[in-house]
C-alpha positions as CSV (number, residue, x, y, z in Angstrom):
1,X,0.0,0.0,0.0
2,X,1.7,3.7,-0.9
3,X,2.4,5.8,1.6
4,X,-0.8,8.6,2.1
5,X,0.1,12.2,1.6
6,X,-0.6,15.1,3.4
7,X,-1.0,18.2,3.0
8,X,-1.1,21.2,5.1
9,X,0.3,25.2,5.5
10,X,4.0,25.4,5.9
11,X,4.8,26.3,9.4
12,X,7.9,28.6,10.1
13,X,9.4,25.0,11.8
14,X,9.2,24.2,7.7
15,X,11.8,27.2,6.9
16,X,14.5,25.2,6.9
17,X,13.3,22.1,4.4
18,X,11.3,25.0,2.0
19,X,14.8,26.7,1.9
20,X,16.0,23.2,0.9
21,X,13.3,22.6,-1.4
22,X,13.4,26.1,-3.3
23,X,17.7,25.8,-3.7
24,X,17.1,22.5,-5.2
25,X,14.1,23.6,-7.6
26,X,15.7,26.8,-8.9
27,X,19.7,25.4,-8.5
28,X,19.7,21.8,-9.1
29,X,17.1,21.1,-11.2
30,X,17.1,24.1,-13.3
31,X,20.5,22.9,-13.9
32,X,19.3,19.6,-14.8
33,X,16.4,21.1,-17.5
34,X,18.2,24.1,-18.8
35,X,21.0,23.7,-21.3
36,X,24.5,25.3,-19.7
37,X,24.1,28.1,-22.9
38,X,21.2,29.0,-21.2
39,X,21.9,29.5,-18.1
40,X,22.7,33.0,-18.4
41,X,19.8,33.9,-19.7
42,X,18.0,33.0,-16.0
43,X,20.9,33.5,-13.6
44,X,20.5,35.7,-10.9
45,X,23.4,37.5,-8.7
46,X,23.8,36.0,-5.0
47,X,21.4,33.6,-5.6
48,X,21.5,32.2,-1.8
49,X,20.4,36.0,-0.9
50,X,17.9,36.2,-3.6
51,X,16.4,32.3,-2.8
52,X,16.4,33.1,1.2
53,X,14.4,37.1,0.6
54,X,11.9,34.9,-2.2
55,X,10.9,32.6,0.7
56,X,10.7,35.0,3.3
57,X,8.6,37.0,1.5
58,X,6.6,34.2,0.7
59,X,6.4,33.3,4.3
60,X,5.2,36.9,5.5
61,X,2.6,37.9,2.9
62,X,-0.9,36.9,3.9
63,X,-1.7,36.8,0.5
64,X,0.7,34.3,-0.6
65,X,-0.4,30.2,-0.4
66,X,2.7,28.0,0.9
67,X,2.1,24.0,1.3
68,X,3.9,21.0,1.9
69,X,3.1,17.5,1.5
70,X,4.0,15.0,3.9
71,X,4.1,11.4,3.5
72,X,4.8,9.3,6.4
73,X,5.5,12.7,8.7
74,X,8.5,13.4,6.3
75,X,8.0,16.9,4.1
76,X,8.4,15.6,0.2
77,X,7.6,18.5,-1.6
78,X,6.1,22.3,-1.4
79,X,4.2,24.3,-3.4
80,X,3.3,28.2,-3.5
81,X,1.3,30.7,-4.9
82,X,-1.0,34.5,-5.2
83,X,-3.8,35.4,-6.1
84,X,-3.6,37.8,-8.4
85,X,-6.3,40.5,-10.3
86,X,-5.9,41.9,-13.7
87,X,-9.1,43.9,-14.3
88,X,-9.1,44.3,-18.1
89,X,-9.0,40.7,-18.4
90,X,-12.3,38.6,-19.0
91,X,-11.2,36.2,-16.3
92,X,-9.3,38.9,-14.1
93,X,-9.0,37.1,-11.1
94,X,-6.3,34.4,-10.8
95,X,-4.2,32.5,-9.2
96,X,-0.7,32.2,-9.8
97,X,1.4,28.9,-9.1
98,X,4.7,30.2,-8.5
99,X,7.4,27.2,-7.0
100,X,6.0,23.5,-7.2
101,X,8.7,20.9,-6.2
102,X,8.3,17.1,-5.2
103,X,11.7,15.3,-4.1
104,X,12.7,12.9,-7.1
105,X,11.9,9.8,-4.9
106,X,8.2,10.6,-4.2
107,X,7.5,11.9,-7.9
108,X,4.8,9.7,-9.2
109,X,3.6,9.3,-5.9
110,X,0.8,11.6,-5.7
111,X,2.4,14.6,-3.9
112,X,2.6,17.2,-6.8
113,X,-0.6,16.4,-7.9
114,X,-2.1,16.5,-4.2
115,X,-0.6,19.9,-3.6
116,X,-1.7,21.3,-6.6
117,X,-5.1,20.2,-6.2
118,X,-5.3,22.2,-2.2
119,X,-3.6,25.0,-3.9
120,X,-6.3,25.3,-6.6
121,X,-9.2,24.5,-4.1
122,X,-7.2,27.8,-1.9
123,X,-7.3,29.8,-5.4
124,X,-11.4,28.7,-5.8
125,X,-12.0,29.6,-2.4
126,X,-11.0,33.4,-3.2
127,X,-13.0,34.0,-6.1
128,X,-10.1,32.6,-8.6
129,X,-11.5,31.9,-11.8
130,X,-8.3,30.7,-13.7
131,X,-5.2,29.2,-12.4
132,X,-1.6,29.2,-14.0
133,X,1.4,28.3,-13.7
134,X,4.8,28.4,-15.4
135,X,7.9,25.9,-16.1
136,X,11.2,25.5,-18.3
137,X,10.9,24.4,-21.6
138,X,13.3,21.8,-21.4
139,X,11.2,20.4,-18.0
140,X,9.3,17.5,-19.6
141,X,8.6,16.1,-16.3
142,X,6.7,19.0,-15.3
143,X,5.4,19.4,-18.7
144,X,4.0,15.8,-18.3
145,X,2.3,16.8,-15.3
146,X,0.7,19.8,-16.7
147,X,-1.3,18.4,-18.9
148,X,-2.3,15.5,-16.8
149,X,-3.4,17.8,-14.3
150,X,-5.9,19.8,-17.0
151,X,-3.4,22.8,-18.0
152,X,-3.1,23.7,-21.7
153,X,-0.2,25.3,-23.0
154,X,-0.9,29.2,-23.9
155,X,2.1,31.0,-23.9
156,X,5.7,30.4,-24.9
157,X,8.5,33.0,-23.7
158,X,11.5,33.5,-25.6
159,X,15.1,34.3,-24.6
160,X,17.9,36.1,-26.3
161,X,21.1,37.5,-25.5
162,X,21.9,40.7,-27.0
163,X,25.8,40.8,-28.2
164,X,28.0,43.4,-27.4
């Protein structure tokens, strides 16, 4: 029988495995699912400083959704996001997925797919009448999981560097 998951709000006693979480979702596997010619193109300055002031914020702002899923009283993944209005749009209030990570041995276990359902349940519960969420091109995993999970593909960001 597989392990339940569980999902709940992150608690500040979860700062420590989110900061874990969000190093290895925007370090090691953007390192893993965007080509080394690309890297430039998404690479901040003291990312440490950058990564620690994202989830802070996170953490502080009432507005701001952060959840982990347990299985087995062990925290395997996270997810986070906003809501967000944009009044000249048809569908002007939504909410915004913004980090979504499941350790590698408890993908295809249910977690990502648990968290983003509470997450979008959260973003219903506030009036949300779209959801979205973003990845790297080269992320089929994720890609995968968006469409299983009822996302279609709308738009497509491109990249270059200007030459000096």
């Amino acid at each position: 029988m597989a392990p339940t998951i569980q999902v709940r709000e992150a608690v500040e006693a979860d700062r420590d495995v989110l900061m874990g979480f969000h190093r290895a979702l925007y370090q090691d596997h953007r390192d893993e699912v965007v080509s080394k010619q690309d890297l430039p193109l998404v690479e901040y300055r003291d990312y440490e400083r950058i990564l620690r002031h994202d989830l802070d914020t996170l953490l502080s702002d009432r507005s701001s959704h952060v959840l982990v899923a347990e299985s087995q009283g062990v925290v395997v993944g996270y997810i986070t996001g906003r809501t967000t209005v944009e009044r000249r749009r048809v569908l002007s209030r939504r909410g915004v997925v913004e980090d979504w990570y499941v350790v590698p041995e408890s993908r295809g276990s249910g977690a990502g797919s648990r968290l983003l359902h509470e997450i979008e349940a959260r973003f219903a519960a506030a009036g949300c009448e779209v959801i979205e969420s973003a990845t790297w091109s080269g992320n089929e995993g994720a890609r995968r999981a968006h469409d299983a999970l009822g996302f279609r593909e709308i738009r497509v960001m491109y990249r270059k560097r200007i030459k000096d």
